[in-house]
N, C-alpha and C positions, 0 to 999 in steps of 0.2 A: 613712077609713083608706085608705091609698094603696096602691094594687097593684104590687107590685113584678114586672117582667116580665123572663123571664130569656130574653136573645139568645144565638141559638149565634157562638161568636166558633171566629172560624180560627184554627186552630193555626202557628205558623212554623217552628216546631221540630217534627223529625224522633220517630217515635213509636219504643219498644224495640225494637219486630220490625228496623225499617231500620239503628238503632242498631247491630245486633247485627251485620247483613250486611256493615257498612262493613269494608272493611280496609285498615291500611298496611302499607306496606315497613317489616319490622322494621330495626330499629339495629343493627348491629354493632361501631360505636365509637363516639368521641365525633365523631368526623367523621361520622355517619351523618345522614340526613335528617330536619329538623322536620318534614318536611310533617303536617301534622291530618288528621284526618278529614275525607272529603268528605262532606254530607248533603243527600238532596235532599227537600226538604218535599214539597213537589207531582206525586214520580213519578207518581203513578196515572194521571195526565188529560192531563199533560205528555208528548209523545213527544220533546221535544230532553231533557228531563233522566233519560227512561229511557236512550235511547241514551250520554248522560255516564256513567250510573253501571255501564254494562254496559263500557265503554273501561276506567272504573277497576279492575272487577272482573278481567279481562283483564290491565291493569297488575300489578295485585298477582301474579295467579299465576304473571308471566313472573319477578317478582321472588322467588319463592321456589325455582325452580330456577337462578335465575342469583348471582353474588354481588352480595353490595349493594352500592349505588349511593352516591356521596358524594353530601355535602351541595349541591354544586354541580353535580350530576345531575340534582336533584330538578324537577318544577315550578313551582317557588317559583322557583327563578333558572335558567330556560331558557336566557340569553345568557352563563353563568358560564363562564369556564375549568375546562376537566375537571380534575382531580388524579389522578394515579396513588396509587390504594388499597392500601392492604399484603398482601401475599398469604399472610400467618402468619393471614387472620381470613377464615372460611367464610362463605356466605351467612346461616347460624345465628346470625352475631356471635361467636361462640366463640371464641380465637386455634387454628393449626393447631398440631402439633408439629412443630417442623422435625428435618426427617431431619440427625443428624448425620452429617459425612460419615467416611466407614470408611477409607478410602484411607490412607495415608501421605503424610508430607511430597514434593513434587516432586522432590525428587532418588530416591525408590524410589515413584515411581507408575506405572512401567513394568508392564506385564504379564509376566508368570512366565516367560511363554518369550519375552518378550526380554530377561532379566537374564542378564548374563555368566554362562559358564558358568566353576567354579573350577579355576581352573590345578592341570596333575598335580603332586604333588607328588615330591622325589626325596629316595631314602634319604641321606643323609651317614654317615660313619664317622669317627671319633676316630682318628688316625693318632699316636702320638706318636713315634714314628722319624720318620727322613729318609722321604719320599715319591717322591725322585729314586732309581732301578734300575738298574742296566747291566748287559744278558742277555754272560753269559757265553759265548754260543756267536754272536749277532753282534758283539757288543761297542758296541753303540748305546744308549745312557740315555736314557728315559722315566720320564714321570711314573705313576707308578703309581695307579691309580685313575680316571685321565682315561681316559673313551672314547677322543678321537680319539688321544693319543699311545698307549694300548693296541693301537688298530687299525694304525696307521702301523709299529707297533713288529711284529707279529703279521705282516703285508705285509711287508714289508723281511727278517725272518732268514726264513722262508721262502726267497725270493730270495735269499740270500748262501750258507744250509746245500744248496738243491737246486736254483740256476737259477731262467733265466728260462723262460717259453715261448716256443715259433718255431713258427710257422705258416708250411705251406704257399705260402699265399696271397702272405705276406713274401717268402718266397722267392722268387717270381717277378717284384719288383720291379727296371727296369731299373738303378738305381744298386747291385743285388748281384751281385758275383760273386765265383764258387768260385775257390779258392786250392789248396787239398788235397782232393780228393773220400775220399778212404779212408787214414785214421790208425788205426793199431791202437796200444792204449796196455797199459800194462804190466799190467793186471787181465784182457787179451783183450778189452777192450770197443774198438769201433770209432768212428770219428765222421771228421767233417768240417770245415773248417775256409772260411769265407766273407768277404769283407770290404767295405765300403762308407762314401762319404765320410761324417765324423760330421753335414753340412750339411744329407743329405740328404731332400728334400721329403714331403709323404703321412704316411701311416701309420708309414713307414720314421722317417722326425724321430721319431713318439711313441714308438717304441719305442727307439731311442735314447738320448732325454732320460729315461726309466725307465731305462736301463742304470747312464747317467751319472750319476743322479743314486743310484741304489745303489749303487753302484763308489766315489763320492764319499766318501758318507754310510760305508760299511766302510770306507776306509783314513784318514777324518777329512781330507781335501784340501777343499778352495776347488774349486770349481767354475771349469770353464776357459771363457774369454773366447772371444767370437763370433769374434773374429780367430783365434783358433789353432782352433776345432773349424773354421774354413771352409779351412785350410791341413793338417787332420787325417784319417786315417782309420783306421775302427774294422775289428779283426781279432776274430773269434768261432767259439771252438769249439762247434760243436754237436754233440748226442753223444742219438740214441737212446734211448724207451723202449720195452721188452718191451712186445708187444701196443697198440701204439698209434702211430700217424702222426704224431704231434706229434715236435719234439723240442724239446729245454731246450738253452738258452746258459750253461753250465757256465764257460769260460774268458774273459776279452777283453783286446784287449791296446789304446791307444789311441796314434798314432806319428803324429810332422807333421816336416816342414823345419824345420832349425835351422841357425844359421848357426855359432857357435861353442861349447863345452863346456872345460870344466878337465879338466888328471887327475889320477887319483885319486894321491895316494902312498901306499906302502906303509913297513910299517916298515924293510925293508931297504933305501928308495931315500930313506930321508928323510935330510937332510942332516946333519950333528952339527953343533951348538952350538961356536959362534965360542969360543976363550979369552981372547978379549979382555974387558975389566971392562964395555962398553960393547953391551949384552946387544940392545939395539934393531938393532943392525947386524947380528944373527945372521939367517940367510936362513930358519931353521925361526920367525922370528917373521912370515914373510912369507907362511907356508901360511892356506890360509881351512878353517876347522872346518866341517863341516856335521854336523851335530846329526840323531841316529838314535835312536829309543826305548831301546835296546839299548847305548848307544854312539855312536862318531863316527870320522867318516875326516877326514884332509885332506885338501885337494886343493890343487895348483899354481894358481897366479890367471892364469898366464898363459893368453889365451885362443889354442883349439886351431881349425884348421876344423874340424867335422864335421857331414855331410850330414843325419842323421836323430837325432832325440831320442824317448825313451818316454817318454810323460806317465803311462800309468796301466799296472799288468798285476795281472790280478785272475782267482783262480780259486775257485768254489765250495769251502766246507771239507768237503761228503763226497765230492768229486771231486783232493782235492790230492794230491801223490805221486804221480801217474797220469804225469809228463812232460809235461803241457798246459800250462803256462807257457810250457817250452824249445820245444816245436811251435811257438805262437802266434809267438815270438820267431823262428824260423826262418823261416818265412813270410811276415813284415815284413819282416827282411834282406834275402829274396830277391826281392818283388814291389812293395817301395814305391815304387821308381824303377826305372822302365821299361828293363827290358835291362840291367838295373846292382846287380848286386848286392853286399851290403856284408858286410865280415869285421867282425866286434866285437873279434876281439884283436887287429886293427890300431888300432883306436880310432874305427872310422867309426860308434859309435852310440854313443849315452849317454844315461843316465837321471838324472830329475828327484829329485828328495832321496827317494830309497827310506824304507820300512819297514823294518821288520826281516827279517822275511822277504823282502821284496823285496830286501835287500843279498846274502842267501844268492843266488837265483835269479839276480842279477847276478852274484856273485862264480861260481859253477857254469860258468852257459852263456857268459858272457864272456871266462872263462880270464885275466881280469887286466887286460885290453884296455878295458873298459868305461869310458867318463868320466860327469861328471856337469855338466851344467847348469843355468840360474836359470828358472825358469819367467817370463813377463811376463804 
């Protein structure tokens, strides 16, 4: 009987305990790494394959605080081109949640205080009448309801019902001088009367061009051409208020060189109607009409010389009746040309197509004498 003898044979393969200790890099996708388990048969006695399984050990634990590795990370293909991993998947392999984003579309992803801020808003009103007004006490039409023509409107009769202001300081400009120092007018109030080119420079212009242009704006005229305010000068009453230094431009008159004027006819110099059938030949067909709110004058066409013309004469309406017209008008007369002064009921002044009131003040201080001329 044969003895069967039993040899220890070497194991090649790894026992449970090491089994147990190997570790890999977990998977995260399907792109995560084959790599197997490493096993070392022989660590005990072997110091190169204890030191391999302590590197791996090492491996793995860098691999579970970091994300995982692709497949061509691994050791298995050391000379791979890397891939970019998806960043929705943790190093757990799990996918992440992606943060959706909160913001709004790029036309509102401004931050809050850079967003426009919203325009004021303005009341409107239902107007069903006309919206166009004419103050009865300047006689100027605005829009009612507009700020600026409210405020324009508001400036202007002010100025028309009480004057302008005059300062001091105005006064001491060299293109002013006194004409009347002391006028007493028919209410006992007193005032002065001053005059200076309409041309002229400074402060003096501004204040002019605010005369002229409310002087304008009340008797509804066309504003006068660079040519005649630089052959013009402006005459202005100034008149005093209780308890204050200032005074207001109550009256103004505006007078330049002129070379010819018409005259006026009256009814008793107008000529009668030819009897002839032939009515064009009549010489009252040959008078020129000038046209007056009120009414109308004729006048003779034939042109006259005379030396001086009025373009403008304007008095405040709580200062009218006072005589500051016929003042203003007498003062012109006398100092428009140097050393030479002029009668009006000879015909040496005349005024540009009056108002209605202005025909009164012409017909008065004139005495009849007055013509009237064309403006340019």
């Amino acid at each position: 009987m044969s003895t069967i003898t039993h040899r220890p044979v070497k194991r090649t393969y790894s026992s449970k305990t090491s089994r147990q200790r190997t570790v890999s890099t977990p998977v995260p996708s399907s792109f995560a790494s084959s790599e197997t388990a490493y096993e070392s048969p022989t660590e005990e006695n072997d110091e190169p394959l204890k030191r391999k399984r302590l590197a791996d050990e090492e491996e793995a634990s860098e691999a579970e605080d970091t994300p995982a590795r692709s497949l061509y990370d691994s050791p298995l293909f050391p000379f791979g081109k890397k891939r970019k991993t998806s960043s929705l998947f943790a190093a757990s392999g799990k996918p992440k949640k992606e943060n959706k984003p909160t913001t709004t579309p790029s036309s509102s992803r401004t931050s809050s205080f850079n967003k426009p801020k919203p325009k004021a808003l303005t009341q409107l009103h239902l107007s069903f009448g006309s919206s166009i007004q004419t103050c009865k006490l300047c006689g100027l039409s605005f829009t009612r309801g507009s700020p600026d023509d409210e405020a324009l409107h508001k400036a202007h009769c002010a100025r028309v019902q009480r004057g302008m202001e005059w300062s001091k300081e105005e006064d001491k400009h060299p293109a002013v001088q006194v004409v009347e120092e002391t006028i007493k007018l028919k209410n006992g109030s007193k005032g002065r009367i001053i005059c200076f080119k309409a041309d002229a420079k400074g402060k003096l212009k501004t204040k002019a061009t605010t005369l002229l242009r409310t002087v304008d704006l009340a008797l509804s005229a066309q504003p006068l051409t660079e040519t005649t305010l630089a052959e013009s000068k402006i005459y202005i009453f100034l008149l005093g208020s209780a308890g204050s230094s200032r005074e207001k431009i109550v009256g103004c008159v505006v007078a330049s060189r002129i070379e010819t004027a018409m005259r006026i006819v009256t009814q008793d110099t107008t000529p009668s109607s030819s009897t002839t059938s032939d009515s064009s030949s009549s010489p009252a067909q040959d008078l020129v009409w000038v046209d007056i709110p009120d009414g109308g004058i004729f006048c003779d066409p034939t042109p006259l010389p005379t030396p001086m013309g009025i373009h403008r004469v304007f008095v405040s309406s709580e200062h009218r009746h006072q005589g500051i017209a016929c003042a203003l008008l007498s003062a012109a007369a006398k100092t428009f040309i140097y050393r030479c002064p002029l009668d009006p009921a000879k015909g040496e002044i005349a005024f540009s197509q009056p108002t209605s009131a202005g025909r009164g003040v012409m017909v008065r201080w004139g005495m009849g004498g007055v013509r009237i001329f064309e403006e340019k």
